[in-house]
N, C-alpha and C positions, 0 to 999 in steps of 0.2 A: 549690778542694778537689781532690786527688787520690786516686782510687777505685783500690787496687790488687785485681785480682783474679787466682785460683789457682785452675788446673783441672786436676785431676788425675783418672786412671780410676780407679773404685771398686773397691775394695780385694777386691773378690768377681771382678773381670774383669783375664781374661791381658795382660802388657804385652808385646805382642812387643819394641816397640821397647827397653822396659827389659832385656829379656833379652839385646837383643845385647847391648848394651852393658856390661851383667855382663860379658857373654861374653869380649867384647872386653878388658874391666879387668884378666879371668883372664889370657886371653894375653900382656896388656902385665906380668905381672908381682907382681899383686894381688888372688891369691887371696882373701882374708880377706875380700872382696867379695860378702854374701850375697845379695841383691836392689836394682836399683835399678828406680826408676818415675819414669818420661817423663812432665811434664807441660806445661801453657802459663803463663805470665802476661804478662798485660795492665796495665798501668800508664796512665790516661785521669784528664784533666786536665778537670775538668766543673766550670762555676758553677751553685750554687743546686739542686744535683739534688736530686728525693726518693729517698730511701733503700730503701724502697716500688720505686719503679721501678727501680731500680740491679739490686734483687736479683730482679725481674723481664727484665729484659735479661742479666744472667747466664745466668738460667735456662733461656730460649726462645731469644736468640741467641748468647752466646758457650762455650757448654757444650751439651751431648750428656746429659740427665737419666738416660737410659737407662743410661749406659755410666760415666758422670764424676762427679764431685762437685766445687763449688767453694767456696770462701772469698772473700768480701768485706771486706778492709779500708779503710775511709776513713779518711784524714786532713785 
């Protein structure tokens, strides 16, 4: 089974690093550029996992609760 996950900062906290890169899209030429947001994904290759746990190890180790929010997809 492959567990892809998506962690992205919550939509209420500054992205600095999105904002260079706005910034940067403006200088390269492409204004029309209103916001972009920096996130991570993980893509892990797991047999038999509980789903339960999955979104448990999301939570406490590959995400930041405070600051992030993520997405669990299994296939």
């Amino acid at each position: 089974m492959k567990a892809k996950v998506i962690v992205m900062p919550k939509q209420s906290v500054l992205d600095p690093q999105g904002v260079a890169v706005r910034d940067a899209m403006h200088h390269h030429g492409l204004p029309q550029v209103k916001s972009v947001r920096i996130g991570k994904f993980m893509e892990i290759e797991v047999e038999g996992a509980d789903e339960a746990k999955l979104h448990e190890i999301c939570r406490d180790l590959l995400s930041n609760p405070v600051i992030e929010d993520y997405r669990l997809e299994l296939q």
